[in-house]
C-alpha positions in Angstrom: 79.9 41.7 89.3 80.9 40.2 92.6 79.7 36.4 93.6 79.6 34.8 97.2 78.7 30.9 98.0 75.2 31.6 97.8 74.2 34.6 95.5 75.7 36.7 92.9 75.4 40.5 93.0 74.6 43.1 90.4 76.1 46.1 90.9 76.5 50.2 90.3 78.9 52.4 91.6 79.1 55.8 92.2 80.9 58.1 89.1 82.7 60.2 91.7 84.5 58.2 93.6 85.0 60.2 96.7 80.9 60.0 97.2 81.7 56.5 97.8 78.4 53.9 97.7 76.3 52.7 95.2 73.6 50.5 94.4 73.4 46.7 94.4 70.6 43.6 93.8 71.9 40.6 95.3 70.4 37.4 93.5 69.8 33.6 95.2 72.7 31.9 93.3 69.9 29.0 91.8 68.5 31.4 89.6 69.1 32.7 86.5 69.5 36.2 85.9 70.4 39.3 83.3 71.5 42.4 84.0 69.4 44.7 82.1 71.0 48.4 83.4 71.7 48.5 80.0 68.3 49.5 79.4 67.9 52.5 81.8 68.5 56.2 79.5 71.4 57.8 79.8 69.8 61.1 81.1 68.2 59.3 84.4 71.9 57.5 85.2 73.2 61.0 85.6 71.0 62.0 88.4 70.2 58.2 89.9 72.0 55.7 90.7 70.5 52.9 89.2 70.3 48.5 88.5 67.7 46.7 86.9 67.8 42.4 87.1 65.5 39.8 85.3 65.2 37.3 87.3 63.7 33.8 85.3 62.7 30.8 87.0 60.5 27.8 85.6 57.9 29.1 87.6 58.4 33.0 87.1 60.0 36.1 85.8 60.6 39.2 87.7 62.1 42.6 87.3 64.0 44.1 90.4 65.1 47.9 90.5 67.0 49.6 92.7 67.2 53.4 92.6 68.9 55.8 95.1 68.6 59.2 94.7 70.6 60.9 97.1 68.6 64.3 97.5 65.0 63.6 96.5 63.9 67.3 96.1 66.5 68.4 93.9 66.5 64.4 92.0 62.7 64.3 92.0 62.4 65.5 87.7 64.1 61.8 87.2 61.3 60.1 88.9 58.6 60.7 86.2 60.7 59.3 83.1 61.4 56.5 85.4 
């Protein structure tokens, strides 16, 4: 997890390091948050790349994804567990 002045950032990379990338949620640095990846099945994280965030605030609680899928037609079978 890497952190500026103003937000903190949840992030994913890539397994194979030589496709380089990944997926990030980048979070106002007021709020409080979880990373709940932990929650995503094993069998989508091999063809997705994949973060989930709970955001809470006094006022709220929201849920942010972030899902690439590099090749949608060949990836699209992961979309319907999702």
């Amino acid at each position: 997890m890497r952190t500026t002045p103003a937000y903190n950032y949840v992030n994913r990379t890539r397994d194979n390091p030589k496709c380089g990338g990944g997926v990030v949620i980048r979070i106002y640095k007021y709020f409080i948050f979880r990373d709940q990846s932990h929650l995503i099945p094993a069998n989508l994280h091999e063809g997705l790349d994949m973060v989930i965030v709970q955001v809470v605030h006094e006022q709220f609680e929201v849920y942010a994804l972030n899902v690439y899928a590099n090749s949608y037609n060949r990836k699209k079978k992961y979309f319907r567990p999702l």
